[in-house]
Backbone bond lengths (Angstrom), bond angles and torsions (degrees), N, CA, C in turn:
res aa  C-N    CA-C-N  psi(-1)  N-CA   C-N-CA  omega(-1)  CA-C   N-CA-C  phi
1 X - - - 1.472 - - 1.504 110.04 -
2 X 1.366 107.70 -52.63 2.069 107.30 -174.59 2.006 83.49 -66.17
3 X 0.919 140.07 -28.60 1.485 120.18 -137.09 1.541 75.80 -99.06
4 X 1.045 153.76 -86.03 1.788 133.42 160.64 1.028 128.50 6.74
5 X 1.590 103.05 -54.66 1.651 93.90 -178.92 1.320 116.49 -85.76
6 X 1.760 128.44 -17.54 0.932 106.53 160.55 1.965 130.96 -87.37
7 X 1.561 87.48 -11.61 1.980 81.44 147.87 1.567 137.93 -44.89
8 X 1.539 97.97 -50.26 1.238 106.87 161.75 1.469 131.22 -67.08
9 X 1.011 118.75 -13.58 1.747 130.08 166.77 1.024 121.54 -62.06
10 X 1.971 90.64 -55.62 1.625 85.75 174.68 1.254 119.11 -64.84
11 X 1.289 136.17 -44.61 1.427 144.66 -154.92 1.630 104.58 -68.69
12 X 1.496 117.51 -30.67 1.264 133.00 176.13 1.451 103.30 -66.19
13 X 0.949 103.44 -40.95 1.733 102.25 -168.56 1.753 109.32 -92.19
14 X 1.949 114.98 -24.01 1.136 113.20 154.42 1.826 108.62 -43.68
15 X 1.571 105.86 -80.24 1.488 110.59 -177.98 1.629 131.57 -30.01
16 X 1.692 99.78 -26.84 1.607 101.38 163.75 1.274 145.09 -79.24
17 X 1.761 88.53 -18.43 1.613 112.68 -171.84 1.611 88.65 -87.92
18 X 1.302 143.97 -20.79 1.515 143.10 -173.69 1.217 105.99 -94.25
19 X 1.215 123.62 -34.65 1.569 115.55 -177.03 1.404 95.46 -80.72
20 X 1.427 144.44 -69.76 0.744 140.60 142.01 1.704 131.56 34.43
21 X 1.447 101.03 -73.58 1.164 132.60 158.81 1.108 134.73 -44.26
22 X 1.955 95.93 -51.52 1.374 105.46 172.48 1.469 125.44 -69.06
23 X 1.398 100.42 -16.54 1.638 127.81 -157.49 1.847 84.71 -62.32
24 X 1.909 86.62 -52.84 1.912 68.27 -161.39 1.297 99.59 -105.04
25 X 1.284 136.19 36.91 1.560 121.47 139.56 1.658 101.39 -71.13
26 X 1.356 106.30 -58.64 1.699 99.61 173.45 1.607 130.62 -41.42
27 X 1.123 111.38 -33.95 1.662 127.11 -168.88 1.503 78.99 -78.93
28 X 1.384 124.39 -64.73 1.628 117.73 -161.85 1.975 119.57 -59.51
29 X 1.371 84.40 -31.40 1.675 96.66 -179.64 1.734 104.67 -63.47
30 X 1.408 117.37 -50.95 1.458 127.71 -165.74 1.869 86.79 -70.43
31 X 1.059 122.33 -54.74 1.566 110.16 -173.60 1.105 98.84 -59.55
32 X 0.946 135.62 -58.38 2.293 125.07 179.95 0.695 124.71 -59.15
33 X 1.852 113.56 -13.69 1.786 100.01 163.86 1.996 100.88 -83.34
34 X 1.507 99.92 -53.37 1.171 99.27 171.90 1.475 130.80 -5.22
35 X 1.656 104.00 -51.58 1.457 122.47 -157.70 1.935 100.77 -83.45
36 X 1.317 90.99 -41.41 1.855 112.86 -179.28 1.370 105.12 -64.20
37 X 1.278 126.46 -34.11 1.573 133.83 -162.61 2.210 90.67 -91.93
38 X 1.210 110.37 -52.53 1.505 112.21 177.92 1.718 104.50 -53.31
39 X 1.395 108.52 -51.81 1.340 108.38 -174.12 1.555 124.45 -58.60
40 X 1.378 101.65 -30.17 1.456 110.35 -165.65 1.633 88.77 -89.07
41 X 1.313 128.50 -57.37 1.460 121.32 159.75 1.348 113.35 -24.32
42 X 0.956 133.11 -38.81 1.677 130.36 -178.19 1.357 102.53 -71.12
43 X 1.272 123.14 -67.56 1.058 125.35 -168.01 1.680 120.94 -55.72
44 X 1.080 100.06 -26.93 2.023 116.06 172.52 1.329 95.26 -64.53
45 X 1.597 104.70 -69.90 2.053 106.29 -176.87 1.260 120.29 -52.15
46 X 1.386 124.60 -25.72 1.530 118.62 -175.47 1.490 108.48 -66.74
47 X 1.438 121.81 -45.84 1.550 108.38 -178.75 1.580 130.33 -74.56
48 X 1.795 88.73 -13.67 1.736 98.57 172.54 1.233 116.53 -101.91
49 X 1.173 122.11 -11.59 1.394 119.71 158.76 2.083 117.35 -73.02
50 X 1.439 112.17 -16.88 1.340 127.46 -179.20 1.170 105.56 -72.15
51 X 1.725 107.21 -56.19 1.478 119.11 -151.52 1.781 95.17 -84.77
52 X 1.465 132.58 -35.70 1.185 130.17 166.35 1.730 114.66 -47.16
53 X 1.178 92.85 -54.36 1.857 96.28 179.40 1.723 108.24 -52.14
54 X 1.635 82.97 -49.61 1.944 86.16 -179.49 1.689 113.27 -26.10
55 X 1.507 89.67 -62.53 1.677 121.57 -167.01 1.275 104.23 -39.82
56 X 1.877 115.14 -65.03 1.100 116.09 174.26 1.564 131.90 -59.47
57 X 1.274 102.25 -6.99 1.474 107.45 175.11 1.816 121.44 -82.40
58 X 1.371 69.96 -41.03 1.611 83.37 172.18 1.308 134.29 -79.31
59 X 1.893 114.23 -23.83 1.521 126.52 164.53 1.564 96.42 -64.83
60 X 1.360 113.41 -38.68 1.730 112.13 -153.05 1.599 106.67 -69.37
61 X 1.668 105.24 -30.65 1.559 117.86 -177.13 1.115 105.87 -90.75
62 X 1.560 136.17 -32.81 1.289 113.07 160.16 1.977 131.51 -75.23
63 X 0.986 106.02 1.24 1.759 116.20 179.14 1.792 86.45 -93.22
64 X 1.377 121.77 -31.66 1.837 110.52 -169.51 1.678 82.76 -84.16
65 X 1.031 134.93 -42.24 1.626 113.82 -160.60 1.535 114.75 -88.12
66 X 1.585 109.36 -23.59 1.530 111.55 143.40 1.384 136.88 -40.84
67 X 1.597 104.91 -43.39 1.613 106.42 -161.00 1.886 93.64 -102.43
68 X 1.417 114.22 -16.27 1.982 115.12 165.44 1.593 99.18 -56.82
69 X 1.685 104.75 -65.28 1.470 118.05 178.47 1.476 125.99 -21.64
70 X 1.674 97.56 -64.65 2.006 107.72 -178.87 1.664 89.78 -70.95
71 X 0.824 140.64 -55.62 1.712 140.80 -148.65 1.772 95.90 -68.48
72 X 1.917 107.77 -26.90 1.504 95.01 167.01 1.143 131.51 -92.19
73 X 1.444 110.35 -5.47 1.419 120.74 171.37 1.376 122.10 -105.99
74 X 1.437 110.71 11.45 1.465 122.18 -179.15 2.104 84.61 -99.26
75 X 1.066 132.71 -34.39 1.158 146.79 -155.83 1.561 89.46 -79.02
76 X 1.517 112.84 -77.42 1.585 103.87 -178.62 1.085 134.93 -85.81
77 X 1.653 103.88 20.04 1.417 122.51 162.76 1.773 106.37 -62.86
78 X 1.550 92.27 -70.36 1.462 104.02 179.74 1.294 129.62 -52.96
79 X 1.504 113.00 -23.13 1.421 121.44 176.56 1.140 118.18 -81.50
80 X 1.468 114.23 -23.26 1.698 130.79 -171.73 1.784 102.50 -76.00
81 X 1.845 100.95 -49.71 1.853 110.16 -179.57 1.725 92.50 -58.78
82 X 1.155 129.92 -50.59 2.035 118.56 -177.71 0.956 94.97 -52.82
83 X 1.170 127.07 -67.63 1.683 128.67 -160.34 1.965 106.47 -28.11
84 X 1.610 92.78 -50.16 1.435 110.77 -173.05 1.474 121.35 -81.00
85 X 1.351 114.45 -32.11 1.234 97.11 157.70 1.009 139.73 -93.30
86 X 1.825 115.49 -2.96 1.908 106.60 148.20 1.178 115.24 -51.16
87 X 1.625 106.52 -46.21 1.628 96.80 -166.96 1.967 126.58 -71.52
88 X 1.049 92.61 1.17 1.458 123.76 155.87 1.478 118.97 -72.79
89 X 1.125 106.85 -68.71 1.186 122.79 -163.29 2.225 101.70 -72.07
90 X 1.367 102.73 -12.74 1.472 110.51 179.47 1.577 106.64 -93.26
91 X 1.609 110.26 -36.54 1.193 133.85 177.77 1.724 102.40 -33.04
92 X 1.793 102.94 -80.42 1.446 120.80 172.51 1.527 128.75 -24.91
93 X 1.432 112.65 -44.75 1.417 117.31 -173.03 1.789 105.59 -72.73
94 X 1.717 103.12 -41.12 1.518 117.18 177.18 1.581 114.51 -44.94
95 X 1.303 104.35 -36.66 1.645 108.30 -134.92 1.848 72.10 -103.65
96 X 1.655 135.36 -54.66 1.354 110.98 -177.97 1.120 143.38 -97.82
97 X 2.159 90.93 23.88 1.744 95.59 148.19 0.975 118.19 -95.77
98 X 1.431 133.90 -10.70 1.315 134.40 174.55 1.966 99.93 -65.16
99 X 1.214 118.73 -48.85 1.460 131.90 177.90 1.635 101.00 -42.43
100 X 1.456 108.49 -64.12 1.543 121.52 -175.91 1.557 119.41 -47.78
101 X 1.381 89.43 -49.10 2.032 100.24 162.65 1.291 114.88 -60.52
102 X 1.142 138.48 -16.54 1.381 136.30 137.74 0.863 152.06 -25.65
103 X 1.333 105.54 -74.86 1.334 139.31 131.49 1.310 125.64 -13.99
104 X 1.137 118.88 -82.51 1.356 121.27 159.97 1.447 129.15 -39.07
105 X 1.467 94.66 -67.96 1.970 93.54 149.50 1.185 115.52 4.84
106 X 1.493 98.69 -84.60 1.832 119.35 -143.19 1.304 93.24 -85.14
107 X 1.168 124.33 -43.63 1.418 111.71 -175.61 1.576 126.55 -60.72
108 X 1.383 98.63 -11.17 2.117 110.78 167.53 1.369 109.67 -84.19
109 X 1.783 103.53 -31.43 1.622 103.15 -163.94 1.493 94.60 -94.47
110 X 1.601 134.60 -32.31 1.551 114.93 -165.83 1.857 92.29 -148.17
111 X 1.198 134.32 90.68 1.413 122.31 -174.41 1.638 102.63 -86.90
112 X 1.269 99.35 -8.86 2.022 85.02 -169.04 1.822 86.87 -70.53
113 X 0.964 116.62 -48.05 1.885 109.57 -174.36 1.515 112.18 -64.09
114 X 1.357 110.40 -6.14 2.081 108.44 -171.29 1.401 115.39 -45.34
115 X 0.947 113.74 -18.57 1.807 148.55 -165.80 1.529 98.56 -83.99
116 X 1.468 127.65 -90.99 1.250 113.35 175.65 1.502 128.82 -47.46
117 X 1.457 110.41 -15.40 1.591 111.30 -168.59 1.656 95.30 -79.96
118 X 1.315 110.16 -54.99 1.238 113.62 -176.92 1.547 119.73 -59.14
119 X 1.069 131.41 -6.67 1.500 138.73 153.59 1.260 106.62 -89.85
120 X 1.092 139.09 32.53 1.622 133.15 177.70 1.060 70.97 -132.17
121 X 1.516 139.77 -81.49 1.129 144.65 -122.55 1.764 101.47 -80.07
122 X 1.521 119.86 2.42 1.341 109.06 -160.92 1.968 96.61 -106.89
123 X 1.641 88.75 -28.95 1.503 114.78 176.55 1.897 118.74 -57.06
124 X 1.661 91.50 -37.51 1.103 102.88 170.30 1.538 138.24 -82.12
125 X 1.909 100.32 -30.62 1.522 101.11 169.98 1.589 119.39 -71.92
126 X 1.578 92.30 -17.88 1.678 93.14 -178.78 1.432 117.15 -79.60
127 X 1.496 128.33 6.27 1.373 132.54 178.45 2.000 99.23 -105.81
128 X 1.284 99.73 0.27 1.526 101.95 -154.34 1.586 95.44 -104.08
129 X 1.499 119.12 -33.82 1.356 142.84 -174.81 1.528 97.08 -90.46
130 X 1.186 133.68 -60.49 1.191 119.81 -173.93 1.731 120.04 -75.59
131 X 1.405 116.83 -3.25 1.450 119.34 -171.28 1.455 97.52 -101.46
132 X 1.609 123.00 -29.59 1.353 114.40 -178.54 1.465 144.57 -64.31
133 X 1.881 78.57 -5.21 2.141 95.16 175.52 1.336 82.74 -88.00
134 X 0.957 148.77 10.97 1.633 113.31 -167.16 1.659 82.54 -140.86
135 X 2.248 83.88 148.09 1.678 110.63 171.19 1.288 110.66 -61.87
136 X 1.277 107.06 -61.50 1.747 108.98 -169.56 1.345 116.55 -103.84
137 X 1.260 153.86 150.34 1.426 164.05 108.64 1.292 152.10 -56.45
138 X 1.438 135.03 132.96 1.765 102.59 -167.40 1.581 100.09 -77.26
139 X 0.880 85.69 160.62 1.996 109.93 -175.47 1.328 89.57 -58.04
140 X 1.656 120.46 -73.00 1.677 114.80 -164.15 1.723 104.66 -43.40
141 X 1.221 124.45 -37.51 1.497 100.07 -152.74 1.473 103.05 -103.52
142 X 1.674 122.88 6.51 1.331 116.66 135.48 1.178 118.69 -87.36
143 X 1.224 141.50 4.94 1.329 134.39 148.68 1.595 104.93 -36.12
144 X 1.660 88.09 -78.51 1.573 120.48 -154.21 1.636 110.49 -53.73
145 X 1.828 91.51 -29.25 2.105 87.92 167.66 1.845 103.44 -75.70
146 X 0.920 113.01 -33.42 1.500 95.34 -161.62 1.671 102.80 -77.75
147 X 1.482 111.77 -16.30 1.323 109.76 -171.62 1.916 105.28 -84.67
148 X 1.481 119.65 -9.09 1.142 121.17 -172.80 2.165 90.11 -100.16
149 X 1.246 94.41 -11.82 1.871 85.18 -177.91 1.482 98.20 -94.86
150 X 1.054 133.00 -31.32 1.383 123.45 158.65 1.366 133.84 -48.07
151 X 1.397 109.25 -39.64 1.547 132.96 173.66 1.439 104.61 -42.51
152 X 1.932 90.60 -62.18 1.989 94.27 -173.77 1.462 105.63 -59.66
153 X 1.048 117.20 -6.50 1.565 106.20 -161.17 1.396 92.83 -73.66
154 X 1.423 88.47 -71.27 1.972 109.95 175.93 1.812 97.83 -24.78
155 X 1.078 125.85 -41.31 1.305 112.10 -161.42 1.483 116.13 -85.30
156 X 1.473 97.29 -40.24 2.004 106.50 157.63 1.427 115.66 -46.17
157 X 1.439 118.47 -53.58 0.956 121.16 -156.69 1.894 116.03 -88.23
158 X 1.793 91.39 -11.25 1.909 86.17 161.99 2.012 98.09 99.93
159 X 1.810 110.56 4.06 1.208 119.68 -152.22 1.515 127.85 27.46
160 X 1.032 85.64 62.37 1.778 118.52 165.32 1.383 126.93 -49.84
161 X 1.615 110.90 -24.04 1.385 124.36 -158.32 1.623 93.73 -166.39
162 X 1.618 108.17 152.26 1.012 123.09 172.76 1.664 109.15 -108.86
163 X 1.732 85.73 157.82 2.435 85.07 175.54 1.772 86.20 -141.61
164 X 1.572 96.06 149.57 1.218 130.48 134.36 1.266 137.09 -165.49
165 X 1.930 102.71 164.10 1.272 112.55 -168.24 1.695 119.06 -113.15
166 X 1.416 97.34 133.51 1.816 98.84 -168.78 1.252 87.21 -116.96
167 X 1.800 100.50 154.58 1.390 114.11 172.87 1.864 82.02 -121.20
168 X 1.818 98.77 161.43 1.557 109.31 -175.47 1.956 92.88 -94.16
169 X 1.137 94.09 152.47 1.554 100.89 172.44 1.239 143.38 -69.10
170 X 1.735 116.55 105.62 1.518 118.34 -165.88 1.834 92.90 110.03
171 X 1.290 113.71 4.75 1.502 99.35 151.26 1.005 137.01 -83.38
172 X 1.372 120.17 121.82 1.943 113.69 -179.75 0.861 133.19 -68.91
173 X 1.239 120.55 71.08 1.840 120.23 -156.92 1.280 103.98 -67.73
174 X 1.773 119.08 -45.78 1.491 106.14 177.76 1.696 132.55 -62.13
175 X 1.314 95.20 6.32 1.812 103.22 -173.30 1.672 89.83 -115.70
176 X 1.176 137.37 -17.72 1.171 119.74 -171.67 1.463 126.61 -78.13
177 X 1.122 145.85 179.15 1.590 142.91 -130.84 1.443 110.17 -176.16
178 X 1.561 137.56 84.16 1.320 97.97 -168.06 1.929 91.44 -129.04
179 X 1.511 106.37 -169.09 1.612 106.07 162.87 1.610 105.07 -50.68
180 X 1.111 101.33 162.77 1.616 128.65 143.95 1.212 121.49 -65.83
181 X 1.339 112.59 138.22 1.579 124.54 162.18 1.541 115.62 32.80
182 X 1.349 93.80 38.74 1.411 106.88 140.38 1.197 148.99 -121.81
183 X 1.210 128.24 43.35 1.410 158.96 162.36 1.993 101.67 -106.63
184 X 0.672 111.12 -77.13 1.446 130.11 -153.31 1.787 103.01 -50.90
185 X 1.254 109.57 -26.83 1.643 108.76 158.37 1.615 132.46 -39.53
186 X 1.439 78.85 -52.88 1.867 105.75 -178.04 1.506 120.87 -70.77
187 X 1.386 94.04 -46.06 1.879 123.97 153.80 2.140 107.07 -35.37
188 X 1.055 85.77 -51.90 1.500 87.01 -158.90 1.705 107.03 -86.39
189 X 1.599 105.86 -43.38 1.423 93.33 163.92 1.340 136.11 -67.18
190 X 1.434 108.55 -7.44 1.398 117.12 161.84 1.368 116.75 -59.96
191 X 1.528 118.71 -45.40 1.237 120.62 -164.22 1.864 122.70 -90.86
192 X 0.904 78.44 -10.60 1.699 100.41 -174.85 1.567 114.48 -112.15
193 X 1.576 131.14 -16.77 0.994 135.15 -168.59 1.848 98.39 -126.50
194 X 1.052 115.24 -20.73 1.624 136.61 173.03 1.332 116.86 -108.11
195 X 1.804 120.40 -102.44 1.529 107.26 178.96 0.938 142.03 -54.07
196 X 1.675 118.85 -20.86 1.039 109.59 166.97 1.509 148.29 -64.04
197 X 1.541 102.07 10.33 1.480 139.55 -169.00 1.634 104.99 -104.82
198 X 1.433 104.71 -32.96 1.329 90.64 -161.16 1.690 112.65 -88.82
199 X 1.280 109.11 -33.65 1.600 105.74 -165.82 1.435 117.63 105.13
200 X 1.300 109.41 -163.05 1.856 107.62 167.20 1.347 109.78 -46.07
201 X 1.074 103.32 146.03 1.542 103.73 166.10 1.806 120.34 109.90
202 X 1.512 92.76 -3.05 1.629 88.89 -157.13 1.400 98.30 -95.34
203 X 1.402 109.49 149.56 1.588 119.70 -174.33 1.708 106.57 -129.30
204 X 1.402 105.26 159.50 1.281 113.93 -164.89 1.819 107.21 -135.31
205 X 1.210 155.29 81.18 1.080 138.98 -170.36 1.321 124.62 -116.75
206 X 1.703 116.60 134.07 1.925 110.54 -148.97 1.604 91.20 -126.30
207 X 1.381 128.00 95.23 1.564 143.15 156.57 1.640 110.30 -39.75
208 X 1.252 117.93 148.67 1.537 123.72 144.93 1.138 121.76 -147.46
209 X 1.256 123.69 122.86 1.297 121.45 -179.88 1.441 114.83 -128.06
210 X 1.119 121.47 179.84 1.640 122.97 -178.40 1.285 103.26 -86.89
211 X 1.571 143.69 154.67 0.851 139.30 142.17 1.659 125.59 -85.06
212 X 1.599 106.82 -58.69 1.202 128.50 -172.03 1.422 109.77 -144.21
213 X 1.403 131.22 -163.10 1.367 131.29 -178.23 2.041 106.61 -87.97
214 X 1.295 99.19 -15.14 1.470 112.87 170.10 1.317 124.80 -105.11
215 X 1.378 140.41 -8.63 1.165 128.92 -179.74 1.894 98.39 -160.93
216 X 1.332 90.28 161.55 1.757 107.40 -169.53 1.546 90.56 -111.15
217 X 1.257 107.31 175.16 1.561 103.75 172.14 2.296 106.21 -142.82
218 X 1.207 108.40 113.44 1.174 118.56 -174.74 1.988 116.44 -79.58
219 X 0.958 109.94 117.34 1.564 102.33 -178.91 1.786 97.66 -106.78
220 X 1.726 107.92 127.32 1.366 98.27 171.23 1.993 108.46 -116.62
221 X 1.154 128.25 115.85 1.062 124.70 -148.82 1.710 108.59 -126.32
222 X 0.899 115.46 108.63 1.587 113.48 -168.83 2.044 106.53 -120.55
223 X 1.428 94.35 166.61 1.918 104.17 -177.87 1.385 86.01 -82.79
224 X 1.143 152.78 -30.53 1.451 151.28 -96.67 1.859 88.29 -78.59
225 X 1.904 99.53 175.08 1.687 111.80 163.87 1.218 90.51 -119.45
226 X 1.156 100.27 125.61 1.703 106.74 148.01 1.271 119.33 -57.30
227 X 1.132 106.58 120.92 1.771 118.07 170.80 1.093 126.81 179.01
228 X 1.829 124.79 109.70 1.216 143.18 -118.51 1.837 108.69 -100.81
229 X 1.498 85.94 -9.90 1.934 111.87 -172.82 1.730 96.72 -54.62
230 X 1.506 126.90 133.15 1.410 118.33 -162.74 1.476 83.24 -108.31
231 X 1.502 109.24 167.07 1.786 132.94 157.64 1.025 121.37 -46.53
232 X 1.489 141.85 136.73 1.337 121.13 178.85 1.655 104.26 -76.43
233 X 0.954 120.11 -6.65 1.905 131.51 -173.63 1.589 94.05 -91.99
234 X 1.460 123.71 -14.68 1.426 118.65 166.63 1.403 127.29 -20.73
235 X 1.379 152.65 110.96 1.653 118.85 -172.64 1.642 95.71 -88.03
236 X 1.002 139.05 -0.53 1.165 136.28 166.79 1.590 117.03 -62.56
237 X 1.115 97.10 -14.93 1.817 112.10 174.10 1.520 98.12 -48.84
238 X 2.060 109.50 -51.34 0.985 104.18 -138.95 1.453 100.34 -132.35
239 X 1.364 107.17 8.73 1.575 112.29 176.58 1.421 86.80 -125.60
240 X 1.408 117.57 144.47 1.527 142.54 159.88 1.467 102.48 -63.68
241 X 1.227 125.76 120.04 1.317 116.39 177.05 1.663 112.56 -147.78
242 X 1.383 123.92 117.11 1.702 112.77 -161.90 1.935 104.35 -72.00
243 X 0.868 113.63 132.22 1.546 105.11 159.85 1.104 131.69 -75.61
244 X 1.726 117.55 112.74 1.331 124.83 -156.84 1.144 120.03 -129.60
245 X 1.515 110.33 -12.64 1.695 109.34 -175.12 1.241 118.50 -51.73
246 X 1.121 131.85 -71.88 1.296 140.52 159.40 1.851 112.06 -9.98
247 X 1.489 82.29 -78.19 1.898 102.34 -169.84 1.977 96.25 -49.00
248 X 0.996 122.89 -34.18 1.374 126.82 -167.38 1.847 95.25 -77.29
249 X 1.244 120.43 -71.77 1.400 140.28 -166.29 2.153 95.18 -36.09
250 X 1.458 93.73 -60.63 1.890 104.03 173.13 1.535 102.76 -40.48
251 X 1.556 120.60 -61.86 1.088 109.73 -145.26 1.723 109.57 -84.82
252 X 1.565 99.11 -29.25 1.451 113.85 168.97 1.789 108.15 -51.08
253 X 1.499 127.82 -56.93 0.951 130.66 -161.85 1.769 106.84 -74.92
254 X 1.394 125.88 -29.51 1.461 133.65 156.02 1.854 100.42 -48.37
255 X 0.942 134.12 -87.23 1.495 143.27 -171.33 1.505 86.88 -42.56
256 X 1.353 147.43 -87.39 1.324 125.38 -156.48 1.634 125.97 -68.93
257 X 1.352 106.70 8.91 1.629 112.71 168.65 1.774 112.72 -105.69
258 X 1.654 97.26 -23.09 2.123 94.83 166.65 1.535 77.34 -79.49
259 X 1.079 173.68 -102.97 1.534 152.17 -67.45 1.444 103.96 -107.38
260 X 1.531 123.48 -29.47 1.203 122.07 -154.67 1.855 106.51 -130.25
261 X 1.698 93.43 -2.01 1.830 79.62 -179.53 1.985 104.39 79.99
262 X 0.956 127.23 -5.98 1.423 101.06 -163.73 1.761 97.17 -113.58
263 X 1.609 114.25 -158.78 1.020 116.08 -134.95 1.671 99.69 -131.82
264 X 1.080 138.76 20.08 1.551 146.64 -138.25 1.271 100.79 -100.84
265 X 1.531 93.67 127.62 2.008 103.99 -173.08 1.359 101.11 -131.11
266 X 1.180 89.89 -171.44 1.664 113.91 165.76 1.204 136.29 -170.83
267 X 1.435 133.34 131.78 1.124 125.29 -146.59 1.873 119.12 -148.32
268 X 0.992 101.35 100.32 2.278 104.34 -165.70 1.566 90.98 -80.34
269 X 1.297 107.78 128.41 1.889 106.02 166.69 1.717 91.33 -152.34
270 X 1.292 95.62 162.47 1.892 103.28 177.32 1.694 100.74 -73.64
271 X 1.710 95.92 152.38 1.250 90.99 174.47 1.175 127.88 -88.57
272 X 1.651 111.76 154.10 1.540 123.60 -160.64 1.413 121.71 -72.83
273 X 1.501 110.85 4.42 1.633 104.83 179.04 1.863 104.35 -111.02
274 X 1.395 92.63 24.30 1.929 88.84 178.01 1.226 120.53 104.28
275 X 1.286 109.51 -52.57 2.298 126.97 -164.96 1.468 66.43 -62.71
276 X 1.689 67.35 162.08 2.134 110.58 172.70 1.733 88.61 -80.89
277 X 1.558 78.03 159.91 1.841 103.56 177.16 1.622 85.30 106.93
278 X 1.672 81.02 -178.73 1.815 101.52 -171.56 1.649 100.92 -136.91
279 X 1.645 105.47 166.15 1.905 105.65 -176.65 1.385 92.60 -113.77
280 X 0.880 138.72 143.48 1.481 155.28 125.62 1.107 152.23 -79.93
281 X 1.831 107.50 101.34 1.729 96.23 -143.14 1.346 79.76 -115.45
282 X 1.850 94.39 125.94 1.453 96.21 151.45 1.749 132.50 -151.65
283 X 1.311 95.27 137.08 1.535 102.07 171.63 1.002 170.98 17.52
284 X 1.509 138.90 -5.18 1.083 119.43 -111.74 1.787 95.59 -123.12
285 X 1.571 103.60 160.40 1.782 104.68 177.50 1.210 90.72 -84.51
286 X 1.141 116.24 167.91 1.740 164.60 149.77 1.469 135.31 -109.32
287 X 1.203 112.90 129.97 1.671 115.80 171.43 1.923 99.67 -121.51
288 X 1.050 101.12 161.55 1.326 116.09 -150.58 1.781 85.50 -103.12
């Protein structure tokens, strides 16, 4: 009986030492997968943890080369608007000594009228001074200055020459918006470098038409002679004065096409139906 039961003891205590056993082959197997399942997890996370960083490296460097970018074009934004309003502000002095030489002019050739000229002419610098702070303008009321600087001309000149201005049909002149004192350049070298050569007879005619949803297109078209021989009543005789209208109008119209995207030219050629004189087509943007 004891020699049984301790058969069975042992065998009991065999069976514990095996389960036992098995316990930690099992415990060891589940930790080696454990370890295989972490490892292989690593290896999945390492390229998405890379390629995420990538990502962020690359959102992070494109928001820094974005915000260098605007901060450089906020820079030659502002430098481009100075640029423009010296050349504005150089524009003004050009445009009312050329006025003043007028003046003078007429006052050798007709003084009983010096009086009305000089009330045109005062009407006119004050549209010339107050339009030069500002980008845009309505079209009519640079019309209406260039059509009152023509007037004086007519009056220097004894109305020597006739002007007019056509708009093409279905243009919105009252909605339109354009630069400043840029027409009235072209205007004037017509009259001074052309009619003022010719005498009776001389004509002056100023087109507008639409081009596109961004720009109008101005034709200034005169009989005129070219001929560069000055007045002896010239004050340029006797004042040093650089010639700039032109050179200014180029460089002005470059600065408002980097600022604005658009397309604004200008262009002097003889005119296309034969007669003396020249056309002058030019350019210009619009805001509505």
């Amino acid at each position: 009986m004891s020699l049984g039961l301790g058969i069975n003891m042992v065998l009991l205590k065999s069976g514990l030492l095996l389960f036992q056993d098995n316990q930690i082959s099992i415990s060891s197997l589940v930790e080696k997968q454990n370890e295989q399942v972490q490892h292989a997890l690593l290896l999945v996370l390492i390229p998405v943890v890379v390629a995420f960083s990538f990502i962020v490296f690359v959102f992070y460097r494109s928001r820094r080369e974005t915000f260098f970018k605007h901060q450089e074009a906020s820079l030659k934004l502002s430098i481009a608007e100075g640029e423009l309003k010296a050349l504005r502000a150089q524009m003004s002095p050009h445009f009312i000594f050329n006025c003043l030489n007028s003046i003078h002019h007429y006052m050798h050739t007709n003084p009983a009228q010096a009086g009305e000229y000089l009330v045109k002419f005062s009407q006119l610098i004050r549209h010339v001074l107050e339009s030069s702070a500002l980008r845009m303008v309505p079209l009519t009321d640079e019309v209406e200055a260039n059509i009152n600087y023509v007037r004086l001309e007519q009056l220097r000149l004894n109305h020597s020459f006739d002007f007019q201005f056509h708009f093409s049909e279905g243009l919105p002149v009252e909605k339109i918006h354009i630069p400043p004192m840029l027409i009235q350049p072209f205007i004037e070298n017509s009259i001074w470098h052309g009619l003022n050569q010719v005498g009776k007879g001389g004509r002056i005619d100023v087109f507008f038409s639409e081009m596109d949803d961004k720009h109008i297109q101005c034709l200034v078209e005169d009989n005129g002679i070219v001929n560069e021989t000055k007045s002896e009543l010239d004050l340029s005789h006797v004042i040093k004065k650089t010639s700039m209208g032109l050179a200014l109008i180029h460089e002005r119209i470059n600065i408002i096409n980097s600022l604005n995207g658009t397309k604004a030219k200008f262009e002097i050629q003889r005119r296309p139906d034969g007669k003396t004189g020249k056309r002058i087509i030019l350019v210009i943007p619009y805001e509505d």
